[in-house]
N, C-alpha and C positions, 0 to 999 in steps of 0.2 A: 469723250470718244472723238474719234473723226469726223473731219466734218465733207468728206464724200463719199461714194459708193464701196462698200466692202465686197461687192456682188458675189465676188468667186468665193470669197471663203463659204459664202454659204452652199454654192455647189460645189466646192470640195470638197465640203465638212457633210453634205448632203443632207444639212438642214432646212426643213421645210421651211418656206413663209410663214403658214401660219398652221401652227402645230395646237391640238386640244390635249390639254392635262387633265385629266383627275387629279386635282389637287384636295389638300387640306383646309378644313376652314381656317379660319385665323386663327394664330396663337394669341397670346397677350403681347404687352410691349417688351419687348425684346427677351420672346420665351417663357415670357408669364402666363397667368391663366387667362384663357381668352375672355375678352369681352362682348363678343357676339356672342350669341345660341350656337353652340356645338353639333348643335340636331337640325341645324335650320339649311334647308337644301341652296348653296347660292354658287350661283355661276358670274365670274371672275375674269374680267379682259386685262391685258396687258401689252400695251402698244412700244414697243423699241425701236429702233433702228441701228444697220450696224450689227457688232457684234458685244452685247453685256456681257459674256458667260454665262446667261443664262441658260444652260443645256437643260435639254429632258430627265438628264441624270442628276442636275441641282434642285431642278424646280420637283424630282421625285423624291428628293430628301424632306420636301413640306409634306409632300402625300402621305409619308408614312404616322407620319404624326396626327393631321386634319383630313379626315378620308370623304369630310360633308361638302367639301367647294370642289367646282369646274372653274379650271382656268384656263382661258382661251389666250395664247402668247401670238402676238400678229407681231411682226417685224418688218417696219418700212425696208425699201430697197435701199435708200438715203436718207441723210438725215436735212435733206432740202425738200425733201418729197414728205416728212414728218412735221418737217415746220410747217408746210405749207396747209395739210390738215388740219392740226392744232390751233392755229389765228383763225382758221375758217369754222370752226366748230367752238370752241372755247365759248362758256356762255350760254349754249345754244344745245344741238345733240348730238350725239353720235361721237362721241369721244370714248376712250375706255374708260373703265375704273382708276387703272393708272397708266398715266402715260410719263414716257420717258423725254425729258427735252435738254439741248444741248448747253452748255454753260453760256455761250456765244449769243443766246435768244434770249438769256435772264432778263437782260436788261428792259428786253417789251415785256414778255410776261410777267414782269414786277411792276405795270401799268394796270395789270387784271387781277390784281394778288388777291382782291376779294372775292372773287370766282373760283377759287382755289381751297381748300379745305388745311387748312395750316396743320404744323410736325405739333404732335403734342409736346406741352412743353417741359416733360419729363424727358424727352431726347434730346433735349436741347445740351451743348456742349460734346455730341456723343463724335463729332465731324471736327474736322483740324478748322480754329477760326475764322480763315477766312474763306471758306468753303461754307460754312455756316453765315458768313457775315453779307455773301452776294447770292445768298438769298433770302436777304430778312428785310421785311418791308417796313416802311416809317412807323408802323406803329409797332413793331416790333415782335411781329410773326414772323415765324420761318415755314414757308410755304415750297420749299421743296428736301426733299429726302437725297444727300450725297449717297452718289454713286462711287466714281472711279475719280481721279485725276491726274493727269499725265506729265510728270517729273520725265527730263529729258536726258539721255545719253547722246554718245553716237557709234551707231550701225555703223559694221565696216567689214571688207569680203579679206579675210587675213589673207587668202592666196593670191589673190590680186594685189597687197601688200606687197607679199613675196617678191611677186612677179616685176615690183616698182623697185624693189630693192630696199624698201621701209621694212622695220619691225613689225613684228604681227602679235607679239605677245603683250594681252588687252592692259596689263600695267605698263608697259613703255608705250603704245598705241596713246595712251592717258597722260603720261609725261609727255608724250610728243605735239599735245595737243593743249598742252594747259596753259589758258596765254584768252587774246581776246580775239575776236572773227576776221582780223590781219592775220592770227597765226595758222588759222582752221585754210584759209583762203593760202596763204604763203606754200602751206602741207600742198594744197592742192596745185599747185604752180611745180611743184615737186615732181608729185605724182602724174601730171600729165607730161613734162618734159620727158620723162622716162618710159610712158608706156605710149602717149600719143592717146591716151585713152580719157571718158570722163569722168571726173573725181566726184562730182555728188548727182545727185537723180535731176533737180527743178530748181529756177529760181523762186518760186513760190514754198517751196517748201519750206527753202531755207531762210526765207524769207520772213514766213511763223515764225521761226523758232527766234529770228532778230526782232520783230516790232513785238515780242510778246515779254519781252525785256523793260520796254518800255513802261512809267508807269501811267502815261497818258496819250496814247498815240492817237486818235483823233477827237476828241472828245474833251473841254472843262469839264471836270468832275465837279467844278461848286457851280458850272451854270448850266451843263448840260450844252453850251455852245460847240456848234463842230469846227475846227481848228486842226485837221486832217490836212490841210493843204497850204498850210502857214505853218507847219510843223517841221522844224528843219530837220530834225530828228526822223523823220517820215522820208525826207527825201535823200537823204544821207544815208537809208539805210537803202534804200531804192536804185543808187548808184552806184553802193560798195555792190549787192549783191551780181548786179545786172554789168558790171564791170567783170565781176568774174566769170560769170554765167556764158561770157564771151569763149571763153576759152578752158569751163573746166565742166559745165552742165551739160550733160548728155539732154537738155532739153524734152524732157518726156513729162509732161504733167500728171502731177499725183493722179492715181485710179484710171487712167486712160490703159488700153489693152497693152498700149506700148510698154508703159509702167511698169504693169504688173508681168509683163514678159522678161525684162528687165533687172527684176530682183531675182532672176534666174539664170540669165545668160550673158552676166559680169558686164553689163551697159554701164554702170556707175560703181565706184569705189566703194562710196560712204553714203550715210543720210542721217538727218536727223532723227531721234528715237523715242518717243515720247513711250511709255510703255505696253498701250494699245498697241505700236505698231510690232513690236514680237509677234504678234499673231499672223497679223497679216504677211508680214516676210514667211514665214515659216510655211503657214498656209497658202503659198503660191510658188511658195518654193523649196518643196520638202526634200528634192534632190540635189540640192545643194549645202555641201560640207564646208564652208567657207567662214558664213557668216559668224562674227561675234560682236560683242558690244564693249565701251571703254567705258570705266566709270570716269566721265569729263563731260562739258558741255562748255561753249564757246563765251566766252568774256561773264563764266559762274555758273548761275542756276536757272533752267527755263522752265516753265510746265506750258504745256500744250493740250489744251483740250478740259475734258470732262465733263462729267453729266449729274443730273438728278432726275427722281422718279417725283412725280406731282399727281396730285388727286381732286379731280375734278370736283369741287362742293355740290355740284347737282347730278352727283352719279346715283345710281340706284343703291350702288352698296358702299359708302361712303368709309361706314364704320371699319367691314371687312377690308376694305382696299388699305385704308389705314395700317391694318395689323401686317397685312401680307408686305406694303412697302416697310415697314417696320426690319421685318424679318430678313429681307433682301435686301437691306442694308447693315444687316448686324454684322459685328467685326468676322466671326464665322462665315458667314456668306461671303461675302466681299473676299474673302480668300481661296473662297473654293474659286469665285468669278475670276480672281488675278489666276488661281493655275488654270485654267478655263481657255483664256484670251487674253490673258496680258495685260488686264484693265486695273490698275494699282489702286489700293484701297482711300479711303479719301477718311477713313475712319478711325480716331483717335487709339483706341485699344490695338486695330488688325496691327497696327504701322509698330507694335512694339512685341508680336507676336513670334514666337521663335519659329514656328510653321513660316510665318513670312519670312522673315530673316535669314531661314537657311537655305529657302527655295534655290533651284538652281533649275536651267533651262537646258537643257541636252541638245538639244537644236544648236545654242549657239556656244557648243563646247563647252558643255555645262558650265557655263558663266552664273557665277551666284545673284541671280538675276534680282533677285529679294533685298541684298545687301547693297546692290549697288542702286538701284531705283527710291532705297530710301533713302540715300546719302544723295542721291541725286533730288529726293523733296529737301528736304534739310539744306539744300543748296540754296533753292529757289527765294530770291528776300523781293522781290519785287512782284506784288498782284497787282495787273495792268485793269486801269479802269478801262469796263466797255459800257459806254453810254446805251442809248435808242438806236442811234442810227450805226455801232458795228458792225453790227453783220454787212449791213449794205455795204457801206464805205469799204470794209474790207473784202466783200466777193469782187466787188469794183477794183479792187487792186490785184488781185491775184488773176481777173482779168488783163489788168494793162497788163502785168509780169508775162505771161502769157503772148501776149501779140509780137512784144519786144520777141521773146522766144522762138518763138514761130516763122518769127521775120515779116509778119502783117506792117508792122510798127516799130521804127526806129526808136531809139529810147526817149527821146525829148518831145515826141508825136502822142506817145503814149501815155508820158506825164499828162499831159495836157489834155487829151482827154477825158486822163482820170480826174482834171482837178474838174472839168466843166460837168461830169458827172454827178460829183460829188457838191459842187456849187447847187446844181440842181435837186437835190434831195432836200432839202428845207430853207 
């Protein structure tokens, strides 16, 4: 999932924060015969943030089944406001049954994996490997349940194409774009000389979608040393984007109101597309005809984002929380959750699913959104190690990007900065 505020979709969609279900007790593993008491009355937390697919109308497809569990669905505002619960309870109390955390955090909470109640290991293999492999701890539990994972496109408004005098139709969009983030960058030298207008939303965004190609961007993976700021690879990427950014970034940082005003009133051409974000364009911008997406992604394959659901080993219903993540990850689910909100399955069976496959999104011209998002995983050949200190090193950079942005900070002010920052983290 994303890793800032979705706020609106939830008051467009006019879903509650925290909604109570009558739910099902637990099924077995994956639809088998349960292994809890079927008769035994149990009440069921579920903390997310963002947007799972988890609707009222998914999680009442378990009810019909399991009519003995209450589940209480709380949904952080963010998912920096769920981290920050999670580290401070983990261990301790007041956690749900299960809670949701971002792939971004794995790296600490696979410090705590024994506090955690591990995937039994009859699911083991049920997840593409290496969604399975970052989160399996040294002695070889998998202590989190795959959720979603976010194979990259790129979003693009065809009329404002038009209006550039570019093609708009998403197979020449995709030709036009197939090349490395010289050529994505060059497009957009294009398209602003023609309209004067800006070609992509944020240097931070685009910015993802570049270090997440990498397969070590601050971090040794054999020592865990951070090597974020001696990484030329790191600043190479930090120069191309912010060299463009000059002249083609409508500068509006992801989830800022401006943003999200933005993917409405033709502020930016393009964006990067991790699957998750279908929702949120859509969701914030449902009167606009424009949008479509290209099956391409800048110098190959990116994924962006994703999640798993974990189970607290000192929760009260330990067992049932089990069955129920179980459930919410089966290759079924996971596909109601991708027509849901765009959250692409992370699940070895959904990903070969003719349901998946033929999906197709009406929003963005019915674009066969199934077909291309998987050809978009099947791209992706590089999982970038994220150490302990990610997340930080990385909110720390999407802050310089930012300043630079903003005009706080000139670009070489803001390097600098970041490196004294990040010198300071360990």
């Amino acid at each position: 999932m994303n890793t800032r505020a979705l706020r609106r979709i939830g008051l467009i969609a006019g879903v509650a924060t925290t909604s109570a279900l009558v739910l099902a007790g637990c099924g077995g593993t994956s639809g088998g015969e349960a292994t809890t008491d079927p008769n035994e009355k149990v009440e069921l937390t579920i903390a997310t943030f963002n947007d799972f697919g988890y609707t009222d109308a998914l999680l009442a497809e378990y009810t019909k089944l399991h009519p003995n569990v209450t589940i209480v669905h709380n949904k952080a505002a963010t998912s920096n406001d769920a981290r920050a619960n999670y580290f401070q309870k983990l261990g301790k109390t007041g956690l749900a049954d299960i809670e949701a955390i971002e792939i971004d955090w794995m790296p600490e909470v696979m410090k705590y994996a024994d506090l955690l109640a591990p995937v039994p290991d009859d699911l083991k293999g049920r997840w593409l490997d290496w969604k399975e492999e970052g989160a399996t701890d040294a002695d070889g539990n998998l202590i989190g349940y795959g959720t979603d994972i976010g194979p990259e496109g790129v979003c693009y408004r065809s009329d404002l194409f038009a209006a550039a005098g570019l093609p708009t139709d998403r197979d020449e969009v995709a030709a036009l774009l197939e090349g490395d983030w010289s050529t994505y960058f060059e497009l957009g030298d294009k398209y602003t000389a023609a309209t004067g207008k800006a070609f992509f939303d944020s240097a931070g965004g685009t910015y993802q979608g570049m270090v997440n190609q990498l397969k070590a961007a601050y971090e040794d993976p054999s020592t865990g040393e951070i090597t974020a700021t001696t990484n030329s690879d790191v600043e190479d990427i930090y120069n191309e984007v912010l060299d463009a950014s000059a002249t083609q970034s409508a500068h509006l940082g992801q989830w800022s109101d401006d943003w999200f005003a933005g993917l409405s009133n033709g502020a930016f051409a393009t964006m990067l597309c991790p699957g998750w974000m279908l929702g949120v364009i859509s969701g914030n911008a449902p009167d606009v005809t424009g949008w479509d997406i290209a099956n391409v992604f800048p110098n190959g394959g990116g994924n962006w984002g994703g999640s798993y659901l974990t189970v607290p080993a000192n929760g009260a219903n330990v067992a049932a929380a089990q069955e129920l993540a179980d459930w919410l990850t089966s290759p079924e689910t996971q596909i109601m959750a991708f027509e849901n909100a765009g959250t692409f399955p992370s699940q070895n069976d959904a990903l070969t699913s003719d349901t998946l496959l033929s999906s197709t999104n009406e929003y963005f011209n019915n674009a066969p959104v199934g077909q291309i998002l998987t050809d978009r995983a099947n791209a992706v050949t590089v999982s970038p190690f994220k150490g302990e200190f990610y997340f930080q090193i990385n909110d720390a950079m999407q802050k310089a990007l930012t300043r630079v942005e903003d005009g706080t900070q000139d670009k070489a002010t803001s390097w600098a900065q970041w490196v004294s920052e990040v010198d300071a983290i360990k």
